[in-house]
C-alpha positions in Angstrom: 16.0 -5.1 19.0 13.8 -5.0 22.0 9.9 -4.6 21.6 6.8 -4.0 23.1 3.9 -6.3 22.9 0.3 -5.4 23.3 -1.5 -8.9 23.2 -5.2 -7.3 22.6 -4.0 -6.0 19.3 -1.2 -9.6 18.5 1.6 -6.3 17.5 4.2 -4.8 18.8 3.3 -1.0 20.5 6.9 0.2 19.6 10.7 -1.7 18.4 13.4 -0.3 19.4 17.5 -0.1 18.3 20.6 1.1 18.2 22.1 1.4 14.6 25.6 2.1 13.6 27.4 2.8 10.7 29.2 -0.1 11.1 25.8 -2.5 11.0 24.5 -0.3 8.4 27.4 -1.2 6.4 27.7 -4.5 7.0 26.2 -7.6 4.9 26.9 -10.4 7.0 23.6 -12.4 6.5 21.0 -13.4 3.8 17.3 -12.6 4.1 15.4 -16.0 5.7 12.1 -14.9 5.1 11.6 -17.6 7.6 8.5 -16.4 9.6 7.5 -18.2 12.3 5.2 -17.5 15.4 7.1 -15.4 18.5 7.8 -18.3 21.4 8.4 -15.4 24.1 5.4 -13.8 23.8 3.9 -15.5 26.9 0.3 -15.1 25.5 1.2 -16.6 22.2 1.9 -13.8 19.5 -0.2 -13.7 16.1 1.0 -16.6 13.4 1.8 -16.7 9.4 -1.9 -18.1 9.0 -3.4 -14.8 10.5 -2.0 -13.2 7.6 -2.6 -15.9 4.8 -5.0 -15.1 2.2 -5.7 -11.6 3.9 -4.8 -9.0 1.6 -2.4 -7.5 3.8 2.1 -8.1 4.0 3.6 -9.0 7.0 4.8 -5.8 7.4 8.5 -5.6 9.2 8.8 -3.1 12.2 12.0 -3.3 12.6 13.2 -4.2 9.0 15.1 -7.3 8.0 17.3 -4.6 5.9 18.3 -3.4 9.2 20.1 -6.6 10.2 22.0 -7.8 8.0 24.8 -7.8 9.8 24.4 -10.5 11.7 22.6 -14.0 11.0 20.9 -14.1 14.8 19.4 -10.7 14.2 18.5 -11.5 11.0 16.7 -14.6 12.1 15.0 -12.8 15.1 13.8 -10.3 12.9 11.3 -12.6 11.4 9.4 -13.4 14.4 5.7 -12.5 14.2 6.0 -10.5 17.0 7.7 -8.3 14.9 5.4 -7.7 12.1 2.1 -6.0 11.6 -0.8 -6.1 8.6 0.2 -3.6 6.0 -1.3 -2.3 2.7 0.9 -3.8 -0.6 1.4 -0.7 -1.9 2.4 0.8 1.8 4.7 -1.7 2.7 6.5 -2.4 -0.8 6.0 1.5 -1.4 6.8 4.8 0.9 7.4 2.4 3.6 10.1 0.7 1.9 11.6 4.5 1.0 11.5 5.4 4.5 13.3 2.0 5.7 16.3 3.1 3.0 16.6 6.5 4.8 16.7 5.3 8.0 19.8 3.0 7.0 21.2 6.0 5.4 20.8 8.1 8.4 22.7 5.2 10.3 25.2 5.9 7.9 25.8 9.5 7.7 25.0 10.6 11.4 27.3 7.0 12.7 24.7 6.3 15.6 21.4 6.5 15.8 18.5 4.8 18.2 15.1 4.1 15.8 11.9 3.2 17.3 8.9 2.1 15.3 5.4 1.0 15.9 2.0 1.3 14.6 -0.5 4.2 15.9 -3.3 1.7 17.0 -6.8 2.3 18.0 -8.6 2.2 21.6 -10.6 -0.8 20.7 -10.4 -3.5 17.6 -11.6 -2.0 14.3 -10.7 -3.5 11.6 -8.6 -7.1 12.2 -7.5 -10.0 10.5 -7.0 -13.9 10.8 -8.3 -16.2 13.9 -6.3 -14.2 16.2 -7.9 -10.9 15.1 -4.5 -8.7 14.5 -5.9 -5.1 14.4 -4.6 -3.0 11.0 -3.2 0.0 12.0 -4.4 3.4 10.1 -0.9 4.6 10.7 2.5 4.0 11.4 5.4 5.7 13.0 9.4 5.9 13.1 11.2 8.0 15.8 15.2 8.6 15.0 17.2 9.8 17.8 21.1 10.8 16.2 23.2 10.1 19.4 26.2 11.9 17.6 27.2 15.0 18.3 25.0 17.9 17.8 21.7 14.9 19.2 18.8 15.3 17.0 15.3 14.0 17.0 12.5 13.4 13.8 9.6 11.5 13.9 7.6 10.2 10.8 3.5 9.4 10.9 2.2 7.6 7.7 -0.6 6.2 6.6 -0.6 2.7 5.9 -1.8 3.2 2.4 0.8 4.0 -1.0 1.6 7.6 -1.3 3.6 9.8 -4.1 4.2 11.8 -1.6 7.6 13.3 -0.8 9.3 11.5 2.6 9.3 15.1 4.3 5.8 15.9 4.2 5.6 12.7 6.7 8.4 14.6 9.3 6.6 15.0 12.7 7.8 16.0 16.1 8.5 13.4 18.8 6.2 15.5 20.6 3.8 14.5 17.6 4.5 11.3 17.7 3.7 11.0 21.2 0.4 12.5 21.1 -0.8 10.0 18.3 0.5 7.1 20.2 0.3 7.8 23.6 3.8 6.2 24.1 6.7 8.3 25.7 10.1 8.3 24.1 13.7 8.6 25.7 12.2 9.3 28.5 16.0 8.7 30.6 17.6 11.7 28.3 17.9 14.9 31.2 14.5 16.2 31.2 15.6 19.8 29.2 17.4 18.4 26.9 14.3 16.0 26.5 12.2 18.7 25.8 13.9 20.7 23.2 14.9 17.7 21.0 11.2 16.3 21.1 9.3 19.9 20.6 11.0 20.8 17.3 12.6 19.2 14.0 15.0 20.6 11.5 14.4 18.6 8.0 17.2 20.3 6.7 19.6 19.1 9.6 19.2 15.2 8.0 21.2 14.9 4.9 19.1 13.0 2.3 15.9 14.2 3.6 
């Protein structure tokens, strides 16, 4: 996965990567849960003790789950630069629901690209630990289904537990982009660009 650092809030802006049905599928690697502070984050990125004793998980952006097919990946996925200050019942909650779906998208559409990120505010606001890592209000997940008919469905979610079905969270990219400020695939043709991000079809994804 690739990412996006934003030092003033010590989180990633957006993860990004490509998932296949083959990775989806394959269990190659344990969970480390080996977390450990970012070493290419020139800045220094937030550490374990910025979370410690704070209320909040070390929420996964791009999720452990999602690499288990290789130990490197798997490893790398528990970088700090990687996580962000989630609610208990979020992150072990809806959150976890939405992470399943995704790997089941993987699975059923064969490709897809997945970006994820929290929706973060202009200035600090609420923060935690020395390094004062902002807690988001919300968090996003963009799917892009490379196969044949392409789709596009975002999901904004607030980072507290919900009962709530996954498909009252579905968003336009369009959406998504608005809240976040961030632009998405911006190297698909321009037209096609445009008619994935403007609308969704929550009855094109199967398990939706």
């Amino acid at each position: 996965y690739a990412l996006g650092y934003i030092e003033q809030h010590e989180q990633a802006a957006w993860v990004i990567y490509i998932m296949t049905h083959a990775e989806a599928t394959t269990k190659a690697a344990k969970r480390t849960n080996k977390f450990r502070s970012d070493p290419e984050i020139p800045t220094g990125s937030a550490t374990t003790g910025d979370f410690r004793r704070s209320g909040y998980d070390r929420g996964h952006l791009a999720p452990a789950a999602d690499m288990v097919f290789s130990g490197q990946t798997m490893a790398d996925s528990f970088f700090m630069s990687n996580m962000s200050p989630q609610k208990q019942a979020f992150n072990r909650g809806i959150w976890k629901k939405l992470e399943s779906l995704v790997r089941y998208f993987a699975i059923n559409e064969r490709k897809i690209v997945v970006v994820t990120g929290p929706i973060l505010p202009k200035e600090k606001t609420v923060t935690i630990g020395a390094n004062q890592v902002t807690v988001p209000t919300h968090y996003y997940k963009v799917i892009f289904d490379l196969t044949p008919p392409r789709k596009m469905i975002g999901f904004i979610l607030p980072n507290e537990g919900s009962d709530e079905p996954l498909a009252t969270f579905a968003a336009t990219v369009d959406a998504v982009e608005k809240a976040t400020g961030l632009n998405f695939f911006s190297k698909v043709p321009q037209e096609e660009q445009e008619r994935l991000e403007r609308t969704i079809s929550v009855k094109a994804w199967k398990g939706l």
